[in-house]
C-alpha positions as CSV (number, residue, x, y, z in Angstrom):
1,X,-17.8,-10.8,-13.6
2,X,-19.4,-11.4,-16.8
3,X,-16.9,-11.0,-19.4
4,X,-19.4,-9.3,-21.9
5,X,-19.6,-6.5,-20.2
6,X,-15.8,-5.5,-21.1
7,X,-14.3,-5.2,-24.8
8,X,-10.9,-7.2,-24.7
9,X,-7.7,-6.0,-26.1
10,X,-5.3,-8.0,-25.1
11,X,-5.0,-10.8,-22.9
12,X,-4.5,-8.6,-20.0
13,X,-6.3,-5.5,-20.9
14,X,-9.7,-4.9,-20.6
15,X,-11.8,-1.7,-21.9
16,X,-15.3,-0.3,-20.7
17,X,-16.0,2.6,-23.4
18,X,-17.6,5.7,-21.7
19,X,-21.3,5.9,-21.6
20,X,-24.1,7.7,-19.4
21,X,-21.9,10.3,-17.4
22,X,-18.3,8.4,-18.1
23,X,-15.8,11.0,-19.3
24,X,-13.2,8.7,-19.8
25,X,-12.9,4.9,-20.5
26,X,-12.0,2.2,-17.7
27,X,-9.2,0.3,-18.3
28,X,-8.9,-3.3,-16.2
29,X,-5.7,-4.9,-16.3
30,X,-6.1,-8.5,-15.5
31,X,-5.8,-12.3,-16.9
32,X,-9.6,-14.2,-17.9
33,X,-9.3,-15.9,-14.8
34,X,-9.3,-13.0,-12.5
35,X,-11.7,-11.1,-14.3
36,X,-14.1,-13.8,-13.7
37,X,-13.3,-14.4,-10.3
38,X,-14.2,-10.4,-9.6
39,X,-17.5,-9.0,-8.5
40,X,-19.2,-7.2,-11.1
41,X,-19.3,-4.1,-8.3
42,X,-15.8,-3.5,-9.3
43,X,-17.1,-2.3,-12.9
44,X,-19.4,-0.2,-11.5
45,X,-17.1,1.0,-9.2
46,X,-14.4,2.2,-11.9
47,X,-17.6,3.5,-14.0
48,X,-18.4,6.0,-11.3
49,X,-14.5,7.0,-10.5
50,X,-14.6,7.6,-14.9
51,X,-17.5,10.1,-13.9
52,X,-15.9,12.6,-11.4
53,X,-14.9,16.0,-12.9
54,X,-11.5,16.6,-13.9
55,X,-10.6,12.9,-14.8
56,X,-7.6,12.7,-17.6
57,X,-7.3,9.5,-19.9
58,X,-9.3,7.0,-18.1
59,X,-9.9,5.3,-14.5
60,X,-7.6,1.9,-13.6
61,X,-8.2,-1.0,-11.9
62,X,-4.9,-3.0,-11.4
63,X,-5.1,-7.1,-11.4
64,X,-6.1,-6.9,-7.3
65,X,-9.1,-5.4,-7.8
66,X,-12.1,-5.9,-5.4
67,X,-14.4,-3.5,-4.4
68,X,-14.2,-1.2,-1.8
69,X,-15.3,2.1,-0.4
70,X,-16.4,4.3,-3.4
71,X,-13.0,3.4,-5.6
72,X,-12.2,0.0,-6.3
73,X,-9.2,-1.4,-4.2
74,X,-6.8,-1.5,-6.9
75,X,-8.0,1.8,-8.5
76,X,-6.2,3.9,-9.9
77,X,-7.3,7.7,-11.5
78,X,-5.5,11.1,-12.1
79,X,-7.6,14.4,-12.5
80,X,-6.1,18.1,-13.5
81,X,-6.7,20.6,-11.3
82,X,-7.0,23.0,-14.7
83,X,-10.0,21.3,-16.0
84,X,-12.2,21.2,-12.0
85,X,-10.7,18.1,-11.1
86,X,-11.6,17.2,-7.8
87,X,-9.6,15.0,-4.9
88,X,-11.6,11.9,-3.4
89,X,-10.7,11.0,0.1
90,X,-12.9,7.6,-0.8
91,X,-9.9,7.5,-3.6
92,X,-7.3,7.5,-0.7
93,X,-9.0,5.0,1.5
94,X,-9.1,4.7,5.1
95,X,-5.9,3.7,6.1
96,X,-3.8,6.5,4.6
97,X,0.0,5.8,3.5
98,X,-0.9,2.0,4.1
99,X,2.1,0.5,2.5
100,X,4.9,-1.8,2.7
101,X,8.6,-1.7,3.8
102,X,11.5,-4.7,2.8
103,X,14.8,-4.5,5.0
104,X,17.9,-6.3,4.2
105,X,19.5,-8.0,7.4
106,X,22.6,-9.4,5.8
107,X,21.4,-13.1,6.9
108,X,20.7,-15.8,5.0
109,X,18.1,-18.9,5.7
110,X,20.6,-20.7,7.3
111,X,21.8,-18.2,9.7
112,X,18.0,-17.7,11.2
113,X,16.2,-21.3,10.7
114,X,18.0,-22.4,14.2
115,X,16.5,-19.3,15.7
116,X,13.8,-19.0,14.1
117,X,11.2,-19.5,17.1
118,X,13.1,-17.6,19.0
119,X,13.2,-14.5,16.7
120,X,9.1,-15.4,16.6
121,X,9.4,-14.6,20.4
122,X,11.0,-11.7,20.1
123,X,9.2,-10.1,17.6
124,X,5.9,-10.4,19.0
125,X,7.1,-9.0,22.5
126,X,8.8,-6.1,20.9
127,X,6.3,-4.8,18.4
128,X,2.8,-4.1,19.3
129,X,0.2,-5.6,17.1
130,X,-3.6,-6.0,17.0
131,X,-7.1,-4.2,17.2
132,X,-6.5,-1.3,20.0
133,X,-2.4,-2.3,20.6
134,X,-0.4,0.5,21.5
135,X,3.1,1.7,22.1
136,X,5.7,2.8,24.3
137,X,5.3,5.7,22.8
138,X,3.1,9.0,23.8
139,X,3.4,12.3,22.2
140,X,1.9,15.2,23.5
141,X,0.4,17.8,21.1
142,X,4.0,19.4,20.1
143,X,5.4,16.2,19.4
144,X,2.2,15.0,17.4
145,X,2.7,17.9,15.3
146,X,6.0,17.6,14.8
147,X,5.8,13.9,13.7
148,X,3.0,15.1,11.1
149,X,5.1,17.4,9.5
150,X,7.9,15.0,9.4
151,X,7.6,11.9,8.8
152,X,10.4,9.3,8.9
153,X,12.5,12.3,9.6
154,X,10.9,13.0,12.6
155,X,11.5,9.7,13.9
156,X,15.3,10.0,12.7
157,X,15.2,13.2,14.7
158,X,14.4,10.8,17.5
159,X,16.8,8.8,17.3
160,X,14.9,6.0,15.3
161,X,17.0,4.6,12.9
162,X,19.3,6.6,10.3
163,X,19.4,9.5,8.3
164,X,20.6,6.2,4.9
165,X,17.2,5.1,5.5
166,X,15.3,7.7,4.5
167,X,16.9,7.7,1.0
168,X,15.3,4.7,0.1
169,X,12.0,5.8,0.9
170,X,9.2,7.2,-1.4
171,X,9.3,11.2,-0.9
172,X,12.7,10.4,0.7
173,X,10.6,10.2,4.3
174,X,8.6,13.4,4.5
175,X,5.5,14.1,2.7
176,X,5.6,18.2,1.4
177,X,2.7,19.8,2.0
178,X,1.3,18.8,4.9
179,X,-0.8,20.8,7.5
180,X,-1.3,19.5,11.2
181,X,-3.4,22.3,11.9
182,X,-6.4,20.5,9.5
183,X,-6.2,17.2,11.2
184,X,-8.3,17.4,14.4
185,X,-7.9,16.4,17.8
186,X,-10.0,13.3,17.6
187,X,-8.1,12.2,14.8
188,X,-4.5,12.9,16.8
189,X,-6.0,11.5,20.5
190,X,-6.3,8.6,18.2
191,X,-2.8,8.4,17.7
192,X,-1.0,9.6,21.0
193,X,-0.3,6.0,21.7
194,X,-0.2,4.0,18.3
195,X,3.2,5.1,17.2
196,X,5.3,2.0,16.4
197,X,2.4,-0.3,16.3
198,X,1.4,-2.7,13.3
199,X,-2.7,-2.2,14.2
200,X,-5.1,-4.9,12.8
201,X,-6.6,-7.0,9.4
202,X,-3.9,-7.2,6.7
203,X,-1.4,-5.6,8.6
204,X,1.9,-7.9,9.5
205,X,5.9,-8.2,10.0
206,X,7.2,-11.1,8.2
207,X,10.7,-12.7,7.7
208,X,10.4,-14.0,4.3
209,X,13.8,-15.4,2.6
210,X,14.4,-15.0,-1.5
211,X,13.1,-18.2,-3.0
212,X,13.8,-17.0,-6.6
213,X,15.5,-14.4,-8.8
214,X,14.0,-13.6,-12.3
215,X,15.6,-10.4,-13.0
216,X,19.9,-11.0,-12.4
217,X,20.3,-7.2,-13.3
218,X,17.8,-5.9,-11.3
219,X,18.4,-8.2,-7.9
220,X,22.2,-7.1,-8.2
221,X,20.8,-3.5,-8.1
222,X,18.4,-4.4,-5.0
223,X,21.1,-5.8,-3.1
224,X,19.0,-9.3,-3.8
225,X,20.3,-13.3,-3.7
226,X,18.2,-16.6,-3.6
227,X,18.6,-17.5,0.2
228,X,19.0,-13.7,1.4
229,X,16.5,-13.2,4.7
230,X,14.4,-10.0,4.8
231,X,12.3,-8.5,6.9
232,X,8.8,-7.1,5.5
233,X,6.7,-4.8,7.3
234,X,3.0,-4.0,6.3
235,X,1.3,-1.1,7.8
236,X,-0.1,2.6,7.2
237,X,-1.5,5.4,9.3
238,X,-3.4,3.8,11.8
239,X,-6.2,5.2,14.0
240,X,-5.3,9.4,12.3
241,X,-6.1,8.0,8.7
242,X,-8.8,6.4,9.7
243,X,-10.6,9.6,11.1
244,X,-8.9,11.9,8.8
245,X,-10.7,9.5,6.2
246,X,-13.9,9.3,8.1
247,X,-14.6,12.8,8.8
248,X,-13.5,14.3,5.0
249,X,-16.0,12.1,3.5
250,X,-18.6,13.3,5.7
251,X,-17.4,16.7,4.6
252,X,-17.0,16.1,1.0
253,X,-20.7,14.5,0.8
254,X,-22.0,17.4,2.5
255,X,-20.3,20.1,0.0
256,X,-20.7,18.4,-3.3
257,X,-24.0,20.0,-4.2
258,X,-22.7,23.5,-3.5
259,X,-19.4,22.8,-5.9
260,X,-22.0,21.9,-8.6
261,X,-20.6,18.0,-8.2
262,X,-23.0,14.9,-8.9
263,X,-22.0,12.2,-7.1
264,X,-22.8,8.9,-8.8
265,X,-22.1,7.4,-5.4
266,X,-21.8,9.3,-1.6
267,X,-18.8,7.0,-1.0
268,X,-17.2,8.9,-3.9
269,X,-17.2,12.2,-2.0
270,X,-15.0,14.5,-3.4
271,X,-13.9,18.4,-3.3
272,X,-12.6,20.3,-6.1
273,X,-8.6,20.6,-5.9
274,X,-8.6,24.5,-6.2
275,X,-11.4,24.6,-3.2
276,X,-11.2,25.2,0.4
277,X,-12.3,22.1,1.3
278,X,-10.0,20.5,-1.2
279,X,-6.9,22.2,0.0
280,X,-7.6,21.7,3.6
281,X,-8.2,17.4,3.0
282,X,-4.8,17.9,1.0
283,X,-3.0,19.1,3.8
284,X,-4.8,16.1,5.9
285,X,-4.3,13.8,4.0
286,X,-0.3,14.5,3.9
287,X,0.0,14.6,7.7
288,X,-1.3,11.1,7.8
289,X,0.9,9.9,4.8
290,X,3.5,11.2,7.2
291,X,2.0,9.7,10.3
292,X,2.4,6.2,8.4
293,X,6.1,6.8,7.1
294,X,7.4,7.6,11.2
295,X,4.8,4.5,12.2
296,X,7.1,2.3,9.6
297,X,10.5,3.7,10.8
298,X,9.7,3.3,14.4
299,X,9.0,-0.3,13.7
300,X,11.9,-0.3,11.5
301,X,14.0,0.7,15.2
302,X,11.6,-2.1,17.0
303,X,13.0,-4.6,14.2
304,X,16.3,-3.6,14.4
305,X,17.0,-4.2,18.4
306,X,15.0,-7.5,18.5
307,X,17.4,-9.3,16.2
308,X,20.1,-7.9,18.2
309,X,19.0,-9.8,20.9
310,X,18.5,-13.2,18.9
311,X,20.9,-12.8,16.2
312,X,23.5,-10.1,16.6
313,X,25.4,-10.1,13.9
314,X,22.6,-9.3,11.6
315,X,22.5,-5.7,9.9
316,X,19.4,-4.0,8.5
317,X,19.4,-1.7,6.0
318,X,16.7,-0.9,3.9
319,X,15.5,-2.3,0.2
320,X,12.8,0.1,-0.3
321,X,9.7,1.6,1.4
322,X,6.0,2.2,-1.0
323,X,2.9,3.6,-0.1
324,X,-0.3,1.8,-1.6
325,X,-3.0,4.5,-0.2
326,X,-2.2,7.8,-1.6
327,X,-2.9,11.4,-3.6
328,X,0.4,12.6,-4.9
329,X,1.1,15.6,-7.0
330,X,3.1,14.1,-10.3
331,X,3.8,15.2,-13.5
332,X,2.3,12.8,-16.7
333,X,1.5,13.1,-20.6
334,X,-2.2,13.9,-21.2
335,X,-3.0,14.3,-24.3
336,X,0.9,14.9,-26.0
337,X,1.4,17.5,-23.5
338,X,3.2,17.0,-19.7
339,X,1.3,18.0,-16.8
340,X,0.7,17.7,-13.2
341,X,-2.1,15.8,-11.7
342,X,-3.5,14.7,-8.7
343,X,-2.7,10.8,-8.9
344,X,-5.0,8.9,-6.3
345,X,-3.7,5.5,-6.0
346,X,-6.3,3.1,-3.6
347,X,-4.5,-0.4,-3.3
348,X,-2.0,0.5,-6.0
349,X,1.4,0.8,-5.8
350,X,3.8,3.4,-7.1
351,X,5.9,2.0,-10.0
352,X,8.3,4.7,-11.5
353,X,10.3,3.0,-14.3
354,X,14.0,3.3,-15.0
355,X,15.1,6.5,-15.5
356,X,12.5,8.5,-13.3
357,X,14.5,11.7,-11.8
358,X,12.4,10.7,-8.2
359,X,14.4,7.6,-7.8
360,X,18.0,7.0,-5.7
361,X,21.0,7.2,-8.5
362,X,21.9,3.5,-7.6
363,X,18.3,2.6,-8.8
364,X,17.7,4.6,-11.5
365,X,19.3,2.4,-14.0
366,X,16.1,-0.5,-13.4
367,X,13.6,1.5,-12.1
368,X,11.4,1.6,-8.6
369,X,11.3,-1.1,-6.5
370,X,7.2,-2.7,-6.2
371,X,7.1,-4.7,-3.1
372,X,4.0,-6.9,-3.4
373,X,2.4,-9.0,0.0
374,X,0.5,-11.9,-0.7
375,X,-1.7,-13.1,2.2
376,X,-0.5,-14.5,5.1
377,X,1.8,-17.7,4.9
378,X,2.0,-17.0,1.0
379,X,4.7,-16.0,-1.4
380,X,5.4,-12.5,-1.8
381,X,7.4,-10.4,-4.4
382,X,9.6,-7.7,-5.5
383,X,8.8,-6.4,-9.0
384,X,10.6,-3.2,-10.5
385,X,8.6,-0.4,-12.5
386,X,8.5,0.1,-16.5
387,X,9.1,2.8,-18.5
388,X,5.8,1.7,-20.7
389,X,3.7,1.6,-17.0
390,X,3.5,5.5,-17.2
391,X,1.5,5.5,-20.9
392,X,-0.1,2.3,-19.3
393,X,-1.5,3.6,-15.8
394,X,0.4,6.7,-14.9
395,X,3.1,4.4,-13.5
396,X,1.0,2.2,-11.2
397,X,1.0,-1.4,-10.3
398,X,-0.6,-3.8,-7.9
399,X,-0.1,-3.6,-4.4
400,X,-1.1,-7.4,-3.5
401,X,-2.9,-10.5,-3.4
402,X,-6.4,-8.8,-3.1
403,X,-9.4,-10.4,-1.0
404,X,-11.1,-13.2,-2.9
405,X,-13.6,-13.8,0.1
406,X,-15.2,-11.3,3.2
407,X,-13.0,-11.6,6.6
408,X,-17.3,-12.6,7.7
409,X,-16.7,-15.3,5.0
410,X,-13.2,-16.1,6.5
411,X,-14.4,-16.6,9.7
412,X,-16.9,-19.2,9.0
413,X,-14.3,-20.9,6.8
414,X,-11.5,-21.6,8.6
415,X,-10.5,-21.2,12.4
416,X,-7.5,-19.8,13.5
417,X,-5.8,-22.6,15.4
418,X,-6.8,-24.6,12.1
419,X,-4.3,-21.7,9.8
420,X,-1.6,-21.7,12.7
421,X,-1.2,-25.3,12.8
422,X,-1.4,-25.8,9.1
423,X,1.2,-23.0,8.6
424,X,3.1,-24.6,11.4
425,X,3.8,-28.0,9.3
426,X,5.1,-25.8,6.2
427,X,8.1,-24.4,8.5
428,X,6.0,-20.8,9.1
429,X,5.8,-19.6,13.0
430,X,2.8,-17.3,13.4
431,X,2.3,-14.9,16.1
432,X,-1.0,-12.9,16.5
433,X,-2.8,-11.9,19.2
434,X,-5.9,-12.9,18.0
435,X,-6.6,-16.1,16.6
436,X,-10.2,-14.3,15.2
437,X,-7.7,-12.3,13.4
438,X,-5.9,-15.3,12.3
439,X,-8.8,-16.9,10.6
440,X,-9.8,-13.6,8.8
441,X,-6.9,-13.2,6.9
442,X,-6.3,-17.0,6.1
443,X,-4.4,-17.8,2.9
444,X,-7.1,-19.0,0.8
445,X,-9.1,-15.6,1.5
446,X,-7.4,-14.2,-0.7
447,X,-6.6,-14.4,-4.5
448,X,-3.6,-16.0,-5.9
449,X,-0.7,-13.3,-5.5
450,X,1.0,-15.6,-8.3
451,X,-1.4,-14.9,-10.9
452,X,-1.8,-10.9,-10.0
453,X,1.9,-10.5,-10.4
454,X,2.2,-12.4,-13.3
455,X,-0.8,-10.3,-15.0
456,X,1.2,-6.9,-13.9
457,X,4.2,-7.9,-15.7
458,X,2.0,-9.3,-19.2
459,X,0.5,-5.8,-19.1
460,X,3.5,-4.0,-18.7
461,X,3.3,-2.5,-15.0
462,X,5.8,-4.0,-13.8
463,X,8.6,-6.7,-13.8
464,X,9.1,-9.7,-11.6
465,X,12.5,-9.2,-9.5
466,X,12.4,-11.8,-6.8
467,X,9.9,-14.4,-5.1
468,X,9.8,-14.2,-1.2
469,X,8.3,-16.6,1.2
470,X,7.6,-16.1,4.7
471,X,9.4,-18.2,7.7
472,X,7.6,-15.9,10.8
473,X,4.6,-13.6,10.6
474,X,3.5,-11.4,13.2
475,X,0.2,-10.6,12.4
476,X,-2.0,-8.0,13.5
């Protein structure tokens, strides 16, 4: 990106002042080197989220930016239902609820490196993954609605882990608000079999161990030690976001002209909150965020009994589980005066700061854990929010690496034997069931999660915790 094109305030802020039909300024928060290594689409990107109606203090775009589908990935806006503000299904995404889930298994890297291929194994066999993989799982249409309107605690009703987990996960398991009845039957026949499935692309289950603490007060809080084994599990909505997402934008595009809304982009399709339209994607959208929280709790039971088969003394419990694809309903400051808005959050990450009345008393005292995947075979990390990230970007962080290169790009790069085998001699099993897959999301396709994290916490979004580093990955 061409670094005249932004006004510099700090060294990792960023400001585009409004012009044409901006309302509000974009703010980009990122090091030099990132900025540079973005495509300039991701300007015009946040330009055109600063344009919708109903916008309040400016559009975001966290240090993982790259464009995507209307809002950047990485882009972050809030708009008040008082002054027309409008919800964006392209500011959700595709894959609604896609987010990421750490369990503690009370192992350390000694306990699992002897069976470490073995837990590979058992793994792979236990939880389905890749383009089309499905489940053991079939619900009819009761049991589909029922799992929309719960969530996790559907699949605790099921017998699918415990009622403890669910307090350590965002909306404590079950989305409010959500309305089966507006998700249609294509978008559920998607999903009679996908339950407990990790699906495709970025999606993966890795056991990472804690390579590094930064924060002593924080890791004692998050139940965190160097050596401690984890297990991560990346994932969302599946094949019911995907057509929820599909068929709203069709919508939306088709109704903007008749709710008086220019569209600086059809891939910004968007419906006023207080509309029909608006109220009925809402209650979509909230089934699916639901659909994604049971998908990660199933798996969470899938996890659970395969290392009781390889390593039985091992007990998971769970760190935290954060959605990186959402519209939630939260109260903020605009302008000196506290309100709520509709916070769309498009590969960004939830980052309440200490204090914030949403978060488990035991946490309350550091603030919200961030759990951050890099790409495959990479480090990962667990950051906790700010208080100054709510002033900063209505409490919002990064949710990743981000793609530096196209999975087309990918492809031609690398193949996937090449990334198995590599990954192989630096102590890191990989199970896929497609190499194709493999190559796509190969380590160097994607920026350095390093650098994103560490422009997060010189912005103020969030604070380093721990670093992570994978010893298995099932991948998708």
């Amino acid at each position: 990106m061409d670094l005249s094109l932004l006004e510099r305030e700090s060294e990792s802020v960023w400001r585009v002042e409004p012009t044409g039909d901006m309302r509000v300024p974009g703010i980009l928060y990122a090091d030099e080197s990132l900025v540079r290594e973005m495509d300039e689409k991701v300007l015009e990107q946040l330009r055109n989220v600063a344009s919708l109606p109903g916008i309040v203090r400016a559009a975001y775009a966290m240090p993982d930016a790259h464009w995507g589908y209307g809002f950047p990935i990485g882009g972050v806006a809030a708009f008040d239902p008082d002054e027309g503000g409008v919800v964006s299904a392209g500011g959700v995404g595709f894959d609604i609820s896609c987010g990421v889930r750490s369990l503690h298994t009370g192992l350390t890297l000694d306990d699992v490196r002897p069976k470490q291929k073995a837990l590979a194994d058992q793994l792979f066999r236990d939880i389905p993954a890749g383009v089309g993989s499905a489940g053991r799982i079939r619900l009819d249409g009761d049991a589909m609605d029922a799992m929309l309107r719960g969530g996790a605690h559907w699949a605790v009703e099921q017998g699918y882990g415990t009622r403890e987990d669910l307090e350590r996960i965002e909306e404590r398991g079950c989305m409010r608000g959500a309305e089966p009845e507006y998700v249609s039957e294509r978008a559920k026949a998607r999903q009679r079999d996908e339950m407990g499935t990790l699906g495709s692309g970025n999606h993966y289950l890795e056991i990472q161990h804690v390579a590094e603490i930064f924060d002593r007060e924080a890791a004692e809080a998050f139940g965190l030690e160097e050596g401690d084994i984890l297990a991560t599990i990346h994932c969302g909505s599946r094949g019911l976001g995907h057509q929820i997402g599909t068929e709203f934008l069709r919508d939306m595009a088709a109704a903007a002209a008749k709710h008086g809304i220019h569209l600086p982009d059809r891939e910004l399709a968007c419906a006023p909150i207080r509309s029909e339209l608006g109220q009925i994607y809402l209650g979509a959208m909230r089934a699916g965020i639901n659909c994604a929280l049971a998908n990660r709790q199933i798996i969470t039971h899938l996890t659970r009994r395969a290392f009781e088969r390889v390593l039985p003394k091992a007990v998971l419990t769970v760190l935290y589980d954060v959605s990186h694809n959402t519209c939630k309903v939260e109260r903020h400051a605009v302008n000196g005066e506290e309100k709520e808005v509709f916070v769309h959050r498009k590969g960004a990450t939830r980052a309440f700061g200490p204090g914030h009345p949403d978060l488990p008393p035991e946490l309350r005292d550091v603030g919200q854990p961030v759990l951050i995947g890099g790409s495959m075979g990479t480090e990962s990390y667990v950051l906790r929010g700010t208080r100054e990230s709510e002033a900063l970007s209505f409490s919002s962080s990064c949710h990743g690496a981000g793609r530096a290169m196209s999975r087309h790009q990918a492809k031609r790069t690398w193949s996937g034997r090449e990334v198995v085998d590599e990954l192989a001699r630096r102590g890191i099993i990989v199970r896929s069931p497609s190499m194709r897959g493999v190559a796509e999301e190969a380590p160097l396709a994607y920026k350095d999660v390093r650098a994103v994290v560490d422009a997060a916490e010189r912005a103020g979004l969030s604070r380093k915790v721990a670093r992570v580093e994978p010893i298995v990955c099932i991948k998708g």
